[in-house]
C-alpha positions in Angstrom: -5.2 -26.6 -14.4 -3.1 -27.7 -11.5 -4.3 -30.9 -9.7 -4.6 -30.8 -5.5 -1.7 -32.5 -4.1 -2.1 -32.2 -0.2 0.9 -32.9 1.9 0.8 -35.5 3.9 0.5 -34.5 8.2 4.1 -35.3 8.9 5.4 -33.3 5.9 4.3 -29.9 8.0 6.6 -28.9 10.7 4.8 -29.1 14.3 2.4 -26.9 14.9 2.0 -25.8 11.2 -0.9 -26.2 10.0 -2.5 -25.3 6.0 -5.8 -24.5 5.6 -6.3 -25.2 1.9 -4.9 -27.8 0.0 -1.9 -27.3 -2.1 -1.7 -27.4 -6.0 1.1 -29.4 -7.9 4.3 -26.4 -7.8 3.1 -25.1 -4.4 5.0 -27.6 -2.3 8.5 -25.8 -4.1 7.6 -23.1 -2.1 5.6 -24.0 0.2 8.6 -26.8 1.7 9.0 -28.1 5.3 12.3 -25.5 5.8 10.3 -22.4 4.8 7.2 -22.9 6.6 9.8 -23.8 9.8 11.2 -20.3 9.2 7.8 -19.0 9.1 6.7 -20.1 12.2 10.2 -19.2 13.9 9.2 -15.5 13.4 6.1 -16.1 14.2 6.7 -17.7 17.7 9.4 -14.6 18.3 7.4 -11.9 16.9 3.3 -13.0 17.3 3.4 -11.0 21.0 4.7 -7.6 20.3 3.0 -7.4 16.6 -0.6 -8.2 19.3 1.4 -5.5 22.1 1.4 -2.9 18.7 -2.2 -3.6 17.7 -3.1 -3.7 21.1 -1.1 0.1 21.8 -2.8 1.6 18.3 -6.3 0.9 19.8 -5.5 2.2 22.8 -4.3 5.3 21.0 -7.5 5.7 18.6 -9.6 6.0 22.3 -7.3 8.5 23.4 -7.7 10.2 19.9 -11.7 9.6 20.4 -11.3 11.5 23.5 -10.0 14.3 22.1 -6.4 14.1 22.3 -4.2 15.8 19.3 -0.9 14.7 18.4 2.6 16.0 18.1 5.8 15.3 17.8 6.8 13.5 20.6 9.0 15.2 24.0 10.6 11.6 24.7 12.5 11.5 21.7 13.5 15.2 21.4 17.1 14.0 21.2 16.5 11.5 18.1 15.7 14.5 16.3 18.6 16.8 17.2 21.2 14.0 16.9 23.5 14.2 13.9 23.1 10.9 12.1 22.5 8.9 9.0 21.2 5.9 8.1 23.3 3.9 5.8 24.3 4.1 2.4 21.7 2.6 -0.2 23.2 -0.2 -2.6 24.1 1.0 -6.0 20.8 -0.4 -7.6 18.5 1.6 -4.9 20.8 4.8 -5.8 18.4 6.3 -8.6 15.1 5.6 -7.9 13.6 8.6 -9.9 10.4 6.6 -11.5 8.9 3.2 -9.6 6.3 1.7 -10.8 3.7 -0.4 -8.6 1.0 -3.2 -9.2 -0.2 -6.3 -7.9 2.0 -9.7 -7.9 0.2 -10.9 -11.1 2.4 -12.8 -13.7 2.2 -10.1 -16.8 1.7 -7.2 -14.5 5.2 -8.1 -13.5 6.8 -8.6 -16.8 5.7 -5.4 -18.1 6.4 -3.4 -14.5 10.1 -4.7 -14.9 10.2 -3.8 -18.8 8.6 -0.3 -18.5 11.8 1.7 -18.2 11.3 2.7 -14.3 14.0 2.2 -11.9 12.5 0.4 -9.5 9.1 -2.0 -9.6 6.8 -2.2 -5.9 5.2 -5.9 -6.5 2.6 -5.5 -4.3 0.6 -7.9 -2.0 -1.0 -5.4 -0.2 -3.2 -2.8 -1.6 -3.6 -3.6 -5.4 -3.4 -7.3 -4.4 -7.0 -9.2 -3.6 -5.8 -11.5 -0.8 -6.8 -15.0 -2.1 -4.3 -17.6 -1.0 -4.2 -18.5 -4.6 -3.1 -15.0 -5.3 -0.8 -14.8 -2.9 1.3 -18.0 -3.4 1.0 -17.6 -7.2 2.2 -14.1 -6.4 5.3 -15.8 -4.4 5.8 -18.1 -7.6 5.4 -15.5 -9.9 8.7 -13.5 -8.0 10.2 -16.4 -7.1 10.6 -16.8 -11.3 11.1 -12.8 -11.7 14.1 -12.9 -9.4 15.6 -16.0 -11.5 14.6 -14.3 -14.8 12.8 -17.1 -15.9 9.2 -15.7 -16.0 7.2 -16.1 -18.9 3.1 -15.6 -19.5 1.7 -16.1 -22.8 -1.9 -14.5 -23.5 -3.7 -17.3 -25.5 -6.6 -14.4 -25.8 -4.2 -12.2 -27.8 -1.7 -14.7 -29.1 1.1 -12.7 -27.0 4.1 -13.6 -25.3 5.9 -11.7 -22.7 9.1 -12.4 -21.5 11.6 -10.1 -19.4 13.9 -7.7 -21.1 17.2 -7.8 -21.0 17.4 -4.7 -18.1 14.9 -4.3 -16.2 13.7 -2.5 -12.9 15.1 -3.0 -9.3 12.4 -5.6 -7.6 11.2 -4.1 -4.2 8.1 -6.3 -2.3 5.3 -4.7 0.0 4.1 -6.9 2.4 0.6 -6.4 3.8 -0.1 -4.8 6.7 0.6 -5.4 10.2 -2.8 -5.4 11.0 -3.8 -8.3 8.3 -3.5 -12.3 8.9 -2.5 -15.2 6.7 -5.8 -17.3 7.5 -4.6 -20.0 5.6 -1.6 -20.8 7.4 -1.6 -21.5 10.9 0.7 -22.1 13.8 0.3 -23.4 17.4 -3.4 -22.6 16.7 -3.1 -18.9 15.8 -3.3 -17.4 12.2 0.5 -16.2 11.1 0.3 -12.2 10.3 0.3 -11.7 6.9 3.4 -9.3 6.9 5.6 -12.0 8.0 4.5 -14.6 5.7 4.7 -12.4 2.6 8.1 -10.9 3.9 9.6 -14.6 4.9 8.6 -16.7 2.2 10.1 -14.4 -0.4 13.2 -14.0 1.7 13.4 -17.3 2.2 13.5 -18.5 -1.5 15.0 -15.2 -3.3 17.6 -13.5 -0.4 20.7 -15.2 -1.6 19.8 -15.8 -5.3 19.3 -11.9 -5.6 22.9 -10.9 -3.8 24.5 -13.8 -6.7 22.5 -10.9 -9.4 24.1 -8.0 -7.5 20.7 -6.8 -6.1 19.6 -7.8 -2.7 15.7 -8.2 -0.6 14.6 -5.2 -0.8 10.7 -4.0 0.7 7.8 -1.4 1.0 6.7 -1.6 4.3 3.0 -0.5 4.7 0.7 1.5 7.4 3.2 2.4 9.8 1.8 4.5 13.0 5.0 4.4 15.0 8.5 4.2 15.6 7.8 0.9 17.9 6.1 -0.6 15.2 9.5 -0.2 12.6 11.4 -1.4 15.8 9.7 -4.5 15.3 10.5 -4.8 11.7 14.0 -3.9 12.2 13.9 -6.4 14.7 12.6 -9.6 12.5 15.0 -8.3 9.9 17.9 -9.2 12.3 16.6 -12.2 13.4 15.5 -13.1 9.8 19.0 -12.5 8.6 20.7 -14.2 11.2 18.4 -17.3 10.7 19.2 -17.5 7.1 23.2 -16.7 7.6 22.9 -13.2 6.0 24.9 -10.1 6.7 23.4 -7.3 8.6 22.2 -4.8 6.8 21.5 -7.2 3.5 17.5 -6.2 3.9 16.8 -2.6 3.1 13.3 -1.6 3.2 11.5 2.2 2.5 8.9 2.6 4.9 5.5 4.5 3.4 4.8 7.5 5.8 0.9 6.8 4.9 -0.4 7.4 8.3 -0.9 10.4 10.4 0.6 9.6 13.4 3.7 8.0 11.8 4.1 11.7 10.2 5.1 13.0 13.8 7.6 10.0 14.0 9.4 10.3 10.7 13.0 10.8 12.3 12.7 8.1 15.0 11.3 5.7 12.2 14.1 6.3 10.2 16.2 6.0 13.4 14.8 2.4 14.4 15.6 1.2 10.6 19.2 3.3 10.2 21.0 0.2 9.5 17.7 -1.5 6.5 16.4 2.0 5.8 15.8 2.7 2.1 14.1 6.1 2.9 10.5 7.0 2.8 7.7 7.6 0.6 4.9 9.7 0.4 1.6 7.4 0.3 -1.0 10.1 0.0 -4.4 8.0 -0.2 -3.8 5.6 2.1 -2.1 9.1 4.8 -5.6 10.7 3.5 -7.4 8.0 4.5 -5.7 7.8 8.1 -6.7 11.5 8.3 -10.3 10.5 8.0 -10.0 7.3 10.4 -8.1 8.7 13.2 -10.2 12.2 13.6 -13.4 10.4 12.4 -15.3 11.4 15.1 -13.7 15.3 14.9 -16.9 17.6 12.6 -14.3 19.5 12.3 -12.1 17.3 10.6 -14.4 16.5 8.0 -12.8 16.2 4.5 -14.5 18.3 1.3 -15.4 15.5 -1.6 -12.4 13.4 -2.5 -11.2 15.0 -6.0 -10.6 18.4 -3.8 -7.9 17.1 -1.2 -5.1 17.7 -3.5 -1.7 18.0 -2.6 -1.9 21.6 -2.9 -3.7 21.6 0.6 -1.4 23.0 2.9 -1.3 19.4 5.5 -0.6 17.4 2.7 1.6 19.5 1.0 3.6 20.6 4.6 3.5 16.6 5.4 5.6 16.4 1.4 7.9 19.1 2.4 8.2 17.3 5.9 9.2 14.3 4.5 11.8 15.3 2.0 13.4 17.8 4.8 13.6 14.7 7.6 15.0 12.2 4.7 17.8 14.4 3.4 18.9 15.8 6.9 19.7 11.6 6.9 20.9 11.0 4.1 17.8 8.8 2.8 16.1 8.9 -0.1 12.3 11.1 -0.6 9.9 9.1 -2.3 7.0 11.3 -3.8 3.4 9.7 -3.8 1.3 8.2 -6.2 0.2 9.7 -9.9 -3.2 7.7 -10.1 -4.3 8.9 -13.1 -3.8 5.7 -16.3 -4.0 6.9 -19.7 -7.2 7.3 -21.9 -6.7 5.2 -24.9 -10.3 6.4 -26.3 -10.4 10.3 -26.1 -7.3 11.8 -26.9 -8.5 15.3 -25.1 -8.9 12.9 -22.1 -5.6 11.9 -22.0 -3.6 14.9 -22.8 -5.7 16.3 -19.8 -4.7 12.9 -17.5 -0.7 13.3 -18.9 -0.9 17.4 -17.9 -1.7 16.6 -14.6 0.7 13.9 -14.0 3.2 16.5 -15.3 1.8 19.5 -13.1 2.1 16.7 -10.0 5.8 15.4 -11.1 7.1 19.0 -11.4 5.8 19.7 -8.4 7.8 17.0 -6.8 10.9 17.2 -8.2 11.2 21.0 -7.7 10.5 21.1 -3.8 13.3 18.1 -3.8 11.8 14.7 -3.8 14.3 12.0 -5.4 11.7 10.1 -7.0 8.2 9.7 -7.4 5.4 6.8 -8.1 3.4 5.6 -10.9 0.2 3.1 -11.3 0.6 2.5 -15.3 3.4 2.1 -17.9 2.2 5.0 -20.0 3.8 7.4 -17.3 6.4 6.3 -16.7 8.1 8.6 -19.2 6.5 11.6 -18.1 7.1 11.4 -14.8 11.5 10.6 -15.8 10.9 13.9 -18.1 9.8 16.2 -15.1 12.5 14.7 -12.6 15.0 14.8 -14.9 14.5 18.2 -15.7 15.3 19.1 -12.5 18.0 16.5 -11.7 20.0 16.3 -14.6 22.4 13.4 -14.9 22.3 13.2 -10.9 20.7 10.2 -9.3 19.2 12.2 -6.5 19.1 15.2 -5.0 20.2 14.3 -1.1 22.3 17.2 -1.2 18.8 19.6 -1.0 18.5 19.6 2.9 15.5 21.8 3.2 16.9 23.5 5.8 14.1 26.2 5.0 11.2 23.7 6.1 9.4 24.1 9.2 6.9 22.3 10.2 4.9 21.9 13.4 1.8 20.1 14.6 -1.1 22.4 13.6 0.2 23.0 10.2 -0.1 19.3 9.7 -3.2 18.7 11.0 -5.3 21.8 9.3 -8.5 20.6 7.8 -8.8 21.5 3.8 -12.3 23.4 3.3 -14.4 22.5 0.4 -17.8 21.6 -0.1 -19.7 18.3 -0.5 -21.6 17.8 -3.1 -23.7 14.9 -3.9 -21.6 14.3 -6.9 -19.2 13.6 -4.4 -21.5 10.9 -2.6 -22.6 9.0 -5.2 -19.1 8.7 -6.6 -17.9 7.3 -3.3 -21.0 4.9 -3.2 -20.1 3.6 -6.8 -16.6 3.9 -6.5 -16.1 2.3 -3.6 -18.5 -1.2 -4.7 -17.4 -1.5 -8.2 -13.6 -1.2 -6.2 -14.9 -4.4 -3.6 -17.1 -6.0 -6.3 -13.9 -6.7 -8.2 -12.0 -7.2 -5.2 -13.9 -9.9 -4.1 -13.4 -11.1 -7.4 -9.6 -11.5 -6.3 -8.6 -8.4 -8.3 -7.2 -6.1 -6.2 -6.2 -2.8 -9.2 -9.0 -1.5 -11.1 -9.0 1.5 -13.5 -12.3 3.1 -13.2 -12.7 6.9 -14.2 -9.4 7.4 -15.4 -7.9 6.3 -12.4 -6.2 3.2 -11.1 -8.3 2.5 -8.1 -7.0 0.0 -5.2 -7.9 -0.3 -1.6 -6.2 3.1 -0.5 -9.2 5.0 -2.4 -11.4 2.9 -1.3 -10.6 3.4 2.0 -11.1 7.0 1.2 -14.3 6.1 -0.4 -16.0 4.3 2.5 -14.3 7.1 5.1 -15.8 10.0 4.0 -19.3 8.5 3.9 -19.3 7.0 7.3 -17.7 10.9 8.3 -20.2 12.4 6.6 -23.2 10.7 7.7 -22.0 10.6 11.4 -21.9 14.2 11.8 -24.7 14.8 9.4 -22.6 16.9 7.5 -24.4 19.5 4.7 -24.1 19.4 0.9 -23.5 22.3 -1.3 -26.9 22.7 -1.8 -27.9 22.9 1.9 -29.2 19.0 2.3 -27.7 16.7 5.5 -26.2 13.9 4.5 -28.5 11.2 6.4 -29.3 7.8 6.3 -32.3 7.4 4.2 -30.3 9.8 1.4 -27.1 7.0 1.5 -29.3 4.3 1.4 -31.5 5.9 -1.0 -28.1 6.5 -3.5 -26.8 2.8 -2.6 -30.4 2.0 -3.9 -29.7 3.9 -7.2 -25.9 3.2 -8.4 -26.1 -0.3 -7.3 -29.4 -0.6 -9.5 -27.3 0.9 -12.3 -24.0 -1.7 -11.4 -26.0 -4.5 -11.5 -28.3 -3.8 -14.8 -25.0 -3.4 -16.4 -23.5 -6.7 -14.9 -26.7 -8.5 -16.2 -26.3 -6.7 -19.7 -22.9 -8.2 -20.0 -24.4 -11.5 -18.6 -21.7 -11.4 -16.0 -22.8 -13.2 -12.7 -23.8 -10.7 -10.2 -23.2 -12.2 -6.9 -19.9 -10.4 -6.4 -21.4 -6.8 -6.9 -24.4 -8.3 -4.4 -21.4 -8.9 -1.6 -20.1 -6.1 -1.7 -23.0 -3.7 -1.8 -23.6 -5.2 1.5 -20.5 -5.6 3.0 -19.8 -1.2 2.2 -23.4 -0.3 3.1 -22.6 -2.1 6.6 -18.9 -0.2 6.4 -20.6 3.1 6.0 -23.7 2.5 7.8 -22.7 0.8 10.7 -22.2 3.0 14.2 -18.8 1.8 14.6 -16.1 3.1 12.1 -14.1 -0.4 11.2 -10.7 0.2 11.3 -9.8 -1.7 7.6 -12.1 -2.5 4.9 -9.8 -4.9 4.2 -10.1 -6.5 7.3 -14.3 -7.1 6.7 -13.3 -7.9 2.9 -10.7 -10.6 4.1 -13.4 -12.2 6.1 -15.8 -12.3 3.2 -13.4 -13.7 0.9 -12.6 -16.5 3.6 -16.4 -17.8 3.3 -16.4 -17.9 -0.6 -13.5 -20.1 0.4 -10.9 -18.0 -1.3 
């Protein structure tokens, strides 16, 4: 176990300060020059990320109020314009399967060796936010990028070690909306996004342009063009801090909210000169459905498992995306297959593969260039439905969807479905085991079949804070009302925590977070992130 080795006070550049102590191999990363980088963004940039924050509340009242988006009259000529953002770099050119997962050491290894062109190494939604996670997860790249990563399984008596090729590396960064806690500067917390984006470009930019690959990122919960103006700006200044060419940092942005959906040319616009092209995060854009018309009955979602792609706002926001990315000459990312597969029920599993398959096909027929998956075991599946449709091509930019025609109502059109109470109770459980584990600093759990991360549980949480709010009716004619929730709480946490006990597992965990989602879905106000309530619990276990 790594001893604490603190730095000493005039080791930290002024105004810098840690919040935890740092283990032996954390000062490699954690050096004087890097955390000076890290607080030149944040001195340049803190303002406008609080201006942005400040602009999407202001929004959500207008929303409140009653307002309903569309594409925007003030940028009318952004769309009409003939232009394209710039070429990608030959290892972002086929990007038919990528693979995500968190920034742990073997979920790495085996993401890079599992045959998919391109691995997301995420800090954001399947990562739990402990500062130990995320500076071993900074490590744990920092050794990817050199190829010197190794984990050995004492458990299992395993080894793994990279292959000799292996997937492109792209990072997500969390959120705009998150903080680092744990690093500080004149005073104020540094946001998480620039601290996971600058530390790994501080330490991995130039070693990755001496491999022929570059710094490439995911950039997460986008709501408007203004807010990918300010990444496009900190990639400038970034670059020009660190004596990089313009245009080294490429970065796909994941249309995952609502209101970025109106804005997908004028994104694309702001980040012409990075842009990588954009992807299609459906759980997290179902999610912002729920959030931003929370207060809309009308808008109320049917259970979870029926808001399939197949619904005509999800599947005209798909089309929307691969028609806006080809007219510019970026790549279409398809969303996420969730499903893992079943190791013990081979009936299971055929049924989990045929639905990745059905999903894929899907996909790659209506023109998407590539597509995501949470587990190795797809991986070939998914390559065996693209490939099908794209041959020996690396893409298929050349399928402008001319034909596609999309406009406001179309993407806002509420599915229809019942509730059932089915549905509740497998949000209820769902979405605790999800923060029990979570809290646990895992932040990807399979449960059901599926690989669960904070996207569904966002969903989770949503749909029974809708649902209560607006007292909306089960299948079988029952409101959804308080005593019920807290009556089901009651019931699957009872079950959770009997089977905790019975693998004398420590329960205090599950106990958190029964009470931090019964206060998410209880509560009167609708709190914008569970991660953001989450964050602050894992800050008082002192994680």
């Amino acid at each position: 176990m790594p001893h604490p080795a603190a730095p000493s006070a005039p080791s930290l550049p002024r105004g810098v300060e840690l919040a935890r102590p740092l283990l032996a191999g954390d000062e490699a990363l954690l050096t004087r020059e890097a955390l000076e980088f890290l607080a030149a963004l944040h001195r340049r940039f803190e303002p406008e990320r609080r201006r942005r924050l400040a602009a999407r509340r202001a929004l959500q009242s207008q929303l409140d109020a009653g307002w309903t988006p569309d594409f925007r009259a003030d940028s009318a000529a952004v769309r009409a314009a003939h232009w394209r953002v710039a070429p990608a770099p030959r290892d972002l050119e086929r990007r038919v399967v990528e693979i995500t997962g968190p920034v742990e050491r073997k979920m790495i290894i085996n993401a890079l060796n599992s045959g998919a062109d391109v691995f997301m190494a995420d800090f954001e939604d399947s990562n739990s936010p402990t500062w130990r996670n995320c500076v071993e997860g900074q490590r744990n790249l920092y050794d990817a990028v050199r190829r010197t990563i190794r984990h050995h399984d004492a458990a299992r008596g395993k080894s793994y070690e990279l292959a000799p090729r292996t997937a492109t590396l792209v990072v997500r960064p969390r959120g705009w909306a998150l903080d680092e806690a744990h690093v500080s500067i004149d005073g104020q917390p540094i946001s998480a996004s620039l601290f996971d984006f600058g530390l790994y470009l501080f330490h991995n930019a130039r070693e990755l342009l001496s491999r022929g690959s570059g710094p490439y990122f995911y950039l997460p919960k986008l709501e408007s063009a203004l807010e990918a103006r300010l990444w496009n700006d900190v990639f400038v200044v970034a670059q020009e801090h660190l004596g990089l060419p313009r245009g080294t940092i490429r970065a796909t942005v994941l249309i995952e909210t609502i209101l970025a959906a109106f804005e997908m040319d004028e994104i694309l616009h702001e980040l012409r000169e990075h842009s990588s092209g954009l992807n299609c995060g459906r759980w997290d854009y179902i999610f912002s459905y729920i959030k931003k018309f929370a207060l809309r009955p009308e808008m109320t979602l049917p259970d979870r498992w029926r808001v399939t792609m197949g619904e005509s706002f999800l599947r005209n926001y798909s089309l929307l995306v691969i028609a806006t990315c080809h007219r510019r000459g970026a790549h279409a990312i398809g969303g996420m297959a969730a499903f893992i597969p079943v190791k013990s029920d081979e009936a299971r599993n055929r049924e989990a593969l045929a639905r990745v398959a059905a999903d894929k096909q899907r996909e790659a027929q209506d023109g998407h260039d590539g597509t995501w998956v949470a587990h190795p075991g797809l991986v070939a599946t998914a390559r065996a439905q693209f490939e099908a449709v794209l041959g020996a091509r690396p893409h298929q930019l050349e399928r402008l969807r001319e034909d596609v025609r999309v406009d406001a109502a179309q993407l806002l059109q509420a599915p229809q479905g019942p509730i059932t109470e089915r549905g509740l109770r497998d949000n209820l459980r769902i979405g605790i085991e999800y923060l029990t584990a979570w809290l646990a600093g895992v932040g990807c759990v399979p449960l059901n079949d599926l690989m669960e991360d904070a996207a569904t549980a966002e969903i989770s949480r949503a749909q029974v804070w809708q649902w209560l709010r607006h007292g909306a009716r089960l299948d079988d004619g029952r409101r959804v009302e308080r005593a019920f929730v807290e009556q089901c709480i009651d019931q699957e946490c009872g079950a959770l925590r009997a089977a905790l006990l019975a693998r004398g597992e420590d329960p205090a965990h599950h106990d958190r977070a029964r009470s931090l989602f019964a206060q998410l879905t209880l509560n009167e106000r609708f709190e914008d992130f569970l991660t953001l309530s989450a964050y602050r619990t894992l800050l008082l276990q002192g994680d």
